[in-house]
Each structure stands twice: as structure tokens, then as C-alpha cells.
C-alpha positions in Angstrom: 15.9 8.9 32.5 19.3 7.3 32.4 22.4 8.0 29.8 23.4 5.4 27.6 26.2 4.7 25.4 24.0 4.5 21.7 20.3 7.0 21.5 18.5 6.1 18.7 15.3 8.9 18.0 12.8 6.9 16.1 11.1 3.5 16.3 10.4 2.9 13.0 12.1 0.1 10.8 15.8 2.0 10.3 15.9 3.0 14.0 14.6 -1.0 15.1 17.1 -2.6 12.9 19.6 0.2 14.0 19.3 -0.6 17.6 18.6 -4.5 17.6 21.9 -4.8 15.7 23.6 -2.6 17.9 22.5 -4.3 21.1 23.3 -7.7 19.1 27.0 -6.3 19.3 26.9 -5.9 23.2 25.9 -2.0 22.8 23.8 -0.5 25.9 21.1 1.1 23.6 17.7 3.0 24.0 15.0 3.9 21.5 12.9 6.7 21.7 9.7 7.1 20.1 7.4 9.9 20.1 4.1 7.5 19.0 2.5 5.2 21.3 3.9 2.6 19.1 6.8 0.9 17.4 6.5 1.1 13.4 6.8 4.8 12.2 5.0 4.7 8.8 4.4 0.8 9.5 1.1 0.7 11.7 -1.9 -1.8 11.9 -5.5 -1.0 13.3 -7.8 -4.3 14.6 -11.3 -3.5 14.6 -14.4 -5.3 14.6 -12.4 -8.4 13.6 -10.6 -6.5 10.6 -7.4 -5.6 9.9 -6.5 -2.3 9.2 -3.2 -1.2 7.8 -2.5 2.6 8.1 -2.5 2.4 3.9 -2.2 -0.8 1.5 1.4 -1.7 2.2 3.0 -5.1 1.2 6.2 -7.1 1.6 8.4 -8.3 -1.1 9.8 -11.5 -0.2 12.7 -11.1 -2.6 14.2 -7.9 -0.9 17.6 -8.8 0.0 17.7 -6.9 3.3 14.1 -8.3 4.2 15.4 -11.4 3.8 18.5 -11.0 6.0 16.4 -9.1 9.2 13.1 -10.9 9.2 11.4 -14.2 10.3 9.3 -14.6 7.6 8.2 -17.9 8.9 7.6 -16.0 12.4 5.8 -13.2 10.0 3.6 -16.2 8.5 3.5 -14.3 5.3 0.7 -14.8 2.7 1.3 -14.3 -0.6 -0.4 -12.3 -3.4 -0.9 -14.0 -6.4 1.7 -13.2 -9.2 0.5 -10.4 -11.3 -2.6 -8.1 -11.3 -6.5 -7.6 -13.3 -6.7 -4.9 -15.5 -10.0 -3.1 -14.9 -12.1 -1.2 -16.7 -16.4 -0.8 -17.5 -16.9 -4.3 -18.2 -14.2 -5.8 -18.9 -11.2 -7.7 -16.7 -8.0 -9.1 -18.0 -5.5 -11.1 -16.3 -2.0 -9.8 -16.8 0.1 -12.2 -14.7 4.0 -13.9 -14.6 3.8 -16.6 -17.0 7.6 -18.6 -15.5 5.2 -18.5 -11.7 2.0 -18.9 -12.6 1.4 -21.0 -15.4 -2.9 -20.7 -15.6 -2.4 -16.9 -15.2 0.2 -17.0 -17.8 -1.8 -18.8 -20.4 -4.8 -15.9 -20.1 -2.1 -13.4 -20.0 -1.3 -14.7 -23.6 -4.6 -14.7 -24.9 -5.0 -11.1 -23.4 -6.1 -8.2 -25.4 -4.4 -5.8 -22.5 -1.0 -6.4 -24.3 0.4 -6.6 -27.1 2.2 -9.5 -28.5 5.2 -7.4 -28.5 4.9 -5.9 -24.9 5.0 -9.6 -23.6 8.1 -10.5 -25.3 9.5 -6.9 -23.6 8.4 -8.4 -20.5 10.3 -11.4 -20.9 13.2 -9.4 -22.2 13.2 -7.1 -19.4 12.6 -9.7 -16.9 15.6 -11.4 -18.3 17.9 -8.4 -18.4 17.4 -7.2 -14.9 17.7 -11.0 -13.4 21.2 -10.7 -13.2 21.7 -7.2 -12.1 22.1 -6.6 -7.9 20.2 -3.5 -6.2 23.7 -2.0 -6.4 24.1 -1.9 -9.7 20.4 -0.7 -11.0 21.3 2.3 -8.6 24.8 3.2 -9.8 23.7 3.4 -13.5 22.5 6.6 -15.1 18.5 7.8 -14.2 16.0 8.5 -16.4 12.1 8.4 -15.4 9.7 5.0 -15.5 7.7 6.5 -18.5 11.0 7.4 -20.3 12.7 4.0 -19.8 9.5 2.0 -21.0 9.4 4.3 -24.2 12.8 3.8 -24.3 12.3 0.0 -24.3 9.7 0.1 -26.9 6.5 -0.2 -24.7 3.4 0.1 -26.1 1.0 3.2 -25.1 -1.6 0.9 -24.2 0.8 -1.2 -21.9 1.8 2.2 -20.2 -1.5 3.3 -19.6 -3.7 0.1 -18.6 -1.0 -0.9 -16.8 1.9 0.6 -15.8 0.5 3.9 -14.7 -2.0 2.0 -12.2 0.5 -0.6 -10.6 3.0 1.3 -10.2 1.0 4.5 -9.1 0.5 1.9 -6.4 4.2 1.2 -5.8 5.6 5.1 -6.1 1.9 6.9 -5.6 2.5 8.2 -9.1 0.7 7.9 -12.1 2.8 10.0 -14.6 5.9 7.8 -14.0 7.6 10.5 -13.5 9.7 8.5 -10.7 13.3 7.4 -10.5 13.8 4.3 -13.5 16.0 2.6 -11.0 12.7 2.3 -8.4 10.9 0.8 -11.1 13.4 -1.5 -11.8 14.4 -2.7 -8.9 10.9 -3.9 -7.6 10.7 -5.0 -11.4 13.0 -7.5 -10.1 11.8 -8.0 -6.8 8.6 -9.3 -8.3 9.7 -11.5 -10.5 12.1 -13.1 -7.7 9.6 -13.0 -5.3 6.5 -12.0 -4.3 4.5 -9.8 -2.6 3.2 -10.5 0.5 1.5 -9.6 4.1 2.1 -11.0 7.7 -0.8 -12.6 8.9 -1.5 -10.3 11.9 -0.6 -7.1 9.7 2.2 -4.8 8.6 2.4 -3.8 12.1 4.0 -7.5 12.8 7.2 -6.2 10.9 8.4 -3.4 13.4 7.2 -5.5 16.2 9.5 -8.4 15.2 12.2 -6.1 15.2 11.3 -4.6 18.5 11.1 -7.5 20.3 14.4 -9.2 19.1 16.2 -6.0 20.5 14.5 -6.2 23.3 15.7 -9.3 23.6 19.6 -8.5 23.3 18.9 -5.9 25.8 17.6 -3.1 23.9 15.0 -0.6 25.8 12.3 0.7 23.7 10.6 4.0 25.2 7.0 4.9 23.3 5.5 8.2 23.9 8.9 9.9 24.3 9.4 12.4 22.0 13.0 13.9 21.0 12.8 17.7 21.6 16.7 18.8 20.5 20.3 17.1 20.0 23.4 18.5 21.0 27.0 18.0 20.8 28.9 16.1 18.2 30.1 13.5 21.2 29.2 12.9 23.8 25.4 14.0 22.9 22.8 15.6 24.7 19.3 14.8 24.1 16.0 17.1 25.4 13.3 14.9 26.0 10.1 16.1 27.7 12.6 19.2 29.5 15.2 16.2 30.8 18.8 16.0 29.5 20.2 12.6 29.0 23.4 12.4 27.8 24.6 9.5 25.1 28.3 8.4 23.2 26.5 8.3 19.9 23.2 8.8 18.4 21.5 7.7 15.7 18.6 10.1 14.3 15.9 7.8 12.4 13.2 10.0 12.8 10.8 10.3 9.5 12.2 12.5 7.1 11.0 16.1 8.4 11.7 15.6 12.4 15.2 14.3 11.2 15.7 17.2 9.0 14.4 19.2 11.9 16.6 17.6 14.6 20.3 18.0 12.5 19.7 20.7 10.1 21.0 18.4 7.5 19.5 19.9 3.9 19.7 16.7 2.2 16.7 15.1 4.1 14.5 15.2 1.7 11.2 16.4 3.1 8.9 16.8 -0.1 6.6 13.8 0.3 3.9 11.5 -1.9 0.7 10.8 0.3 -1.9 8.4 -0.7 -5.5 7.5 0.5 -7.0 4.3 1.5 -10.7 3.1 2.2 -11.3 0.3 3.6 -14.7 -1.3 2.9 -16.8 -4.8 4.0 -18.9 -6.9 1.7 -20.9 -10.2 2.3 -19.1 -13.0 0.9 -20.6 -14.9 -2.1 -19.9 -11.7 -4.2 -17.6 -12.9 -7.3 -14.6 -9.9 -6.8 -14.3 -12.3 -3.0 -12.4 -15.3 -5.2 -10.5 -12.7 -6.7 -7.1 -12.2 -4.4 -5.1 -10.1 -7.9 -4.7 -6.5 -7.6 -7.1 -4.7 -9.5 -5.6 -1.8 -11.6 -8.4 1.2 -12.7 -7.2 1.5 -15.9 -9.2 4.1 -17.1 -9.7 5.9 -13.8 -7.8 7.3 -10.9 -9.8 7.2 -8.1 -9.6 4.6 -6.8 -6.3 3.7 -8.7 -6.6 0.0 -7.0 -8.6 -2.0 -5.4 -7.1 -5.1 -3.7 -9.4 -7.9 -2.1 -7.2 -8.5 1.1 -9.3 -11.0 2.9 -8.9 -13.4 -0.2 -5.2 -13.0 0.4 -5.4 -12.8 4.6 -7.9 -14.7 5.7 -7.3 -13.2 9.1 -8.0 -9.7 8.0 -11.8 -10.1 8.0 -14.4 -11.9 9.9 -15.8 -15.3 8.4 -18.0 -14.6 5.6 -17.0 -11.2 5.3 -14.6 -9.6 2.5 -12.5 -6.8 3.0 -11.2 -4.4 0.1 -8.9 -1.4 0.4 -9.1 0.6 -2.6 -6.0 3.3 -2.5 -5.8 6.4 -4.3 -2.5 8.2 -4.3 -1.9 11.8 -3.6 -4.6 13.7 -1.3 -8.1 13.9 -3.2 -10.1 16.6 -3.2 -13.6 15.0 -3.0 -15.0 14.5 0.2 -14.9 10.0 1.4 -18.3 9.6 0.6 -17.9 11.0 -2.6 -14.6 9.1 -3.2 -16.5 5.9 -1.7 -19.5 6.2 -3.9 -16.7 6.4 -7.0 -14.7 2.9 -5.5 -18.4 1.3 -5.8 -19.3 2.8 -9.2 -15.9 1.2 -10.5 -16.4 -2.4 -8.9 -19.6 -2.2 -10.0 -18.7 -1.4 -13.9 -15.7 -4.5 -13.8 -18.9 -7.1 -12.2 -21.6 -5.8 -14.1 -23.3 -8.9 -13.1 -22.7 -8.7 -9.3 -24.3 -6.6 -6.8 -22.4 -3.8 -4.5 -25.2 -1.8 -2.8 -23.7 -3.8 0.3 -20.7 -2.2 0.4 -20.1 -0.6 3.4 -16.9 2.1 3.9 -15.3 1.1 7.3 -12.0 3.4 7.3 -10.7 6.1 5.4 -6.8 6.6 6.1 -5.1 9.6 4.7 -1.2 9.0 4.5 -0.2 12.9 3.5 4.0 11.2 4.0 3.6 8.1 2.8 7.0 8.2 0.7 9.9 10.8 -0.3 9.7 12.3 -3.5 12.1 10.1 -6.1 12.7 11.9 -9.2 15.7 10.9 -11.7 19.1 11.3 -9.9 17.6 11.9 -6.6 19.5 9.2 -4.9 22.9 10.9 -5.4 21.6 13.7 -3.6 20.4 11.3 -0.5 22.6 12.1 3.0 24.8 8.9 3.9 24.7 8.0 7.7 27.7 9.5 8.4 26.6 13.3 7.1 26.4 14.7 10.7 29.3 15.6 12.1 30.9 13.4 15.5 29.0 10.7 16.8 26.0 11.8 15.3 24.5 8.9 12.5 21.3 8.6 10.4 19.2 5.7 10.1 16.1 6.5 7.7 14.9 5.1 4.0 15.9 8.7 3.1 19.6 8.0 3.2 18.8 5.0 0.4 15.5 4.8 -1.3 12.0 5.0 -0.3 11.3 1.3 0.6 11.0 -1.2 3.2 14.5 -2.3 2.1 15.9 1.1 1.5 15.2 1.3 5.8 16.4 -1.7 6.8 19.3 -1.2 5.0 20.1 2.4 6.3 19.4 0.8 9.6 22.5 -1.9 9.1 24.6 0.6 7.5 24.1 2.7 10.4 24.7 -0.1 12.6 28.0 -0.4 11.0 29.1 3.2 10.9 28.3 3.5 14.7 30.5 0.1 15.5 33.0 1.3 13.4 33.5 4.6 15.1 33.6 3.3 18.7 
């Protein structure tokens, strides 16, 4: 292996947007990646003619730093429907953004999942947080989601048929017992924007990103795992029992192997898992028209069941619809049991349709799917400069856990690095 000036440990979306900024700015850079694969937590199976992302992950359009790194026309993103169904035996209810979706709106008023005075909330929060940046909802003072939305005047039934399911999606935790300002922010990010999935899968994202620094001269080595770091500058890197020496490096490991690889405490390496099934159905059943989340609202497992092929078309074969239903945490139920729960629940929200065709393809266990984000946790989050000499991080953990929390750390990495030099 050769020295270079910048090492960057970690192919996932910090250490990509890290190192194709870098090489943007004329930098001789190499990635190393211990996976057989770009992406880090951001990886897509293909089999059988589905599409299998390693957990339900989406996209928000509206994330400012998304925005800035990504093609999303190269991406060719499609788009969730604004909003979500409430779910529970026998009944659905369409809770959706009235200002972008005027049909869903208009059964959204006539829903019984809300009060009158949690829409106007809505409104009123939607409102309040339109003209607030990312910045700002992170400098303010924390509290937890369910605190803030008692604070605001929620109602219980809001919280519980809807809040605790959507955003157990978003921060794999049903007590909202998560960081206000997370809940805030993609508050806003959903209202501005929407959710979304490339065509070809997650998987597209990091692979974007790879190939653009390839393309400004980047090298990207897979299989190549980072055994030790050395040295404040110039660094020394063990890989595989070979010493490579670099100017800088950048650590954007996942959370543990960086806290591993600089000692630095601040890493935070409690995580939130969550578990996905993936299943197949013929088409003609009713849920395949359907392409809203579905929230369990009076169950947790699954705690959401999203009809992806109705969303992707290139995610399942023709005549074929694919559903991922996600529970968060780690389950203690074997799959079959948890599978045979997914169809019970489908079957109580379509009484009048038929799932004895269901058929489980996948079961993907995330166990670090995010870092833990309590109130005030992201004071306590590293910055990129924390190691000492030309030593940087590049990780969500050094922001919030988010597909923009990386891709910023990866830019303000960038910065730091070109900044030093």
C-alpha cells in the first residue's frame, strides 16, 4: 500500500463526503473500508427481483446538506405520499399534510384520529418551526418529544395513535423519550419536503458519493480494515500488518470502531437497533394501492408497515407487492412468530382482504441502527477537531444521528482538514 497525504477509515456517508470534498480541493486521498462495500449503515440487497434495504430507511428531500451533496435527479427519487394511516383492528384513518396534499387533507379533517384541537397544533407548530434553521432548533434548550408535545398541548390520543408509532420509526423509540430538537427538526423536514427512496435503493446514496470521488481522484479500498492509528502528524495506519503512513486522517468509522481507534469518550457508543421483515404478496390485494405508512397504533410489533413497491415500483417484480414491516429495538420472539404478528395486524386493518399469501422473504436485524439521543445529548457530541494533530472525525455522531447529521460532519471535516494544511 502507498502513503498519502489525507486517510480516511470508513466508507460510509461522513467518510465519502469527507474524502470526495477533499479530493474536489486537489487532496491525494484514500478510503478504507473494512466491508466489501461503500455505505456503512446505508446498504441495499437485490434478490429475486426485490429490493432490499438493510432496514426501512428513507430520504428527506428537504435536508439542507442532502440537498447540497446529492444528485437527486441522478438518485431518481420517489416520493412517499405526505402523511401516514393510522392502524388499528378495523379501522384506518388518513392523517396527512393538508397545505401538500389537498384529498389527504380533507379526510384528515373529517378524521376521528385527531382532535379538532391537535390539527390546529399542527398547523401552529408547522408554522412556528417554518422559520427556524437546523441551527437554531439545536442551540435551544432540550426537553424530550413526549414532554414538548404535552408541553404544546397535545392530546393523549394524538401521542399515542400517532406520535409514538411515526416517530418510533424515525428515532426507534416509542416512549419519546428522544431529544425534542430530533423531533423537530424532521418536523420540519417533512413539511418542506418529503420523504423519499432512490429508485435502485438506499445503497445508490453512498455510491453516488463514491463515485464522484472517484472521480476527482479519490481511491476507495473495500475489504481493508483499519487495525490501529498512530501519531498526531504525520499518522501511521496498521492495516492487515502493513504500515502506511498519511499527513492527516480522518476517522469515520461507525461509532464503536471510532471510539475504539482514538480513545475519544465522547463517541457515543450506546445504540438503538430495529428489525425489519420483508414480505411478498400477489398484487390485487387492497393494502397494494396504498403507498402511506401505516402506523400500529395499538401495537408494537410491527410498529409500521410500509407498502414500498406502491412507492418504488422497481423494488418488486410486476404483479408483486413488497412490504417491510419494522419493529424497533431487538424483539424477543423468534421471525416466524414476529411474521405471523405483521399478518395478524394487516389482516385486522383489511378485514375484508385476504393475507394467507404472505410470504416472509428477509428478516434484517439492525442491533446499531442509530446513537442514543436523549435531551442535551448533542452538547456532549465530539467536534471533528477533538483528536489531537492531524487527526479529524467524520461520523453522524459528532452532529445528530441522521443522514444529514453525516453528511454534514463529513463537510465540516472537510473543512477542518483544509484548514489545517
Amino acid at each position: 500500500m502507498t502513503d498519502h497525504q489525507v486517510a480516511v477509515v470508513g466508507a460510509g456517508l461522513a467518510g465519502l463526503e469527507t474524502a470526495r470534498l477533499l479530493a474536489e480541493a486537489g487532496r491525494d486521498v484514500a478510503v478504507y473500508e473494512a466491508d466489501s462495500s461503500v455505505g456503512g449503515r446505508i446498504r441495499t440487497d437485490k434478490r429475486d427481483g426485490y429490493t432490499l434495504d438493510r432496514g426501512f430507511q428513507v430520504l428527506f428531500t428537504a435536508y439542507p446538506e442532502a440537498r447540497r451533496a446529492l444528485d437527486f435527479d441522478e438518485l431518481d427519487l420517489e416520493r412517499f405520499p405526505p402523511g401516514a394511516i393510522i392502524c388499528r383492528a378495523n379501522h384506518r384513518g388518513v392523517v396527512a399534510d393538508p397545505l401538500r396534499d389537498p384529498v389527504g387533507g380533507l379526510e384528515t379533517a373529517f378524521s376521528t384520529d385527531l382532535s379538532i384541537g391537535d390539527k390546529l397544533r399542527v398547523l401552529r407548530l408547522r408554522q412556528a418551526l417554518s422559520g427556524r434553521s437546523r441551527e437554531d432548533i439545536y442551540a435551544g434548550t432540550d426537553e424530550s418529544i413526549e414532554s414538548l408535545l404535552d408541553r404544546l398541548g397535545f392530546s393523549e390520543r394524538f401521542v399515542d395513535s400517532f406520535a409514538r408509532p411515526f416517530y418510533g420509526g424515525i428515532t426507534l423509540d416509542r416512549s419519546l423519550a428522544t431529544s425534542a430538537r430530533v423531533f423537530e427538526f424532521t418536523f420540519k423536514m417533512l413539511t418542506a419536503g418529503a420523504a423519499a427512496i432512490p429508485a435502485a435503493g438506499m445503497q445508490a446514496i453512498p455510491e453516488q458519493l463514491a463515485r464522484r470521488a472517484r472521480e476527482h481522484g479519490a481511491e476507495i479500498e473495500t475489504n481493508t480494515p483499519v487495525e490501529t492509528i498512530d501519531g498526531t502528524g504525520p499518522v501511521t495506519l496498521e492495516i492487515d500488518g502493513e504500515s502506511i503512513t498519511a499527513d492527516t486522517a480522518v476517522v469515520a468509522a461507525g461509532p464503536r470502531a471510532s471510539h475504539s481507534l482514538t480513545g475519544i469518550d465522547a463517541i457515543p457508543t450506546q445504540g438503538r437497533g430495529v428489525l425489519t421483515q420483508y414480505f411478498s404478496l400477489p398484487g390485487g390485494n387492497p393494502i397494494g394501492e396504498q403507498a402511506r405508512i401505516h402506523l400500529h397504533a395499538d401495537g408494537d410489533a410491527p410498529n409500521q408497515v410500509v407498502n414500498l413497491s406502491a412507492v418504488a415500483p422497481s423494488y418488486a417484480p410486476d404483479d408483486e407487492i413488497l412490504l417491510s414491516a419494522s419493529t424497533p429495538g431487538q424483539p424477543e420472539v423468534d421471525h416466524e412468530t414476529l411474521a405471523e404478528d405483521t399478518r395478524r395486524a394487516l389482516q385486522s386493518w383489511y378485514p375484508a382482504a385476504s393475507f394467507e399469501a404472505l410470504e416472509l422473504l428477509d428478516t434484517v436485524q439492525v442491533s446499531f441502527a442509530q446513537f442514543e439521543q436523549p435531551p442535551g445529548v448533542h452538547e456532549s457530541l465530539p467536534s471533528v477537531t477533538e483528536p489531537a494533530g492531524a487527526v479529524f472525525l467524520a461520523g453522524d455522531y459528532t452532529e445528530d444521528s441522521s443522514i444529514n447529521g453525516a453528511l454534514r460532519s463529513g463537510r465540516l471535516a472537510a473543512a477542518a482538514v483544509l484548514d489545517s494544511s
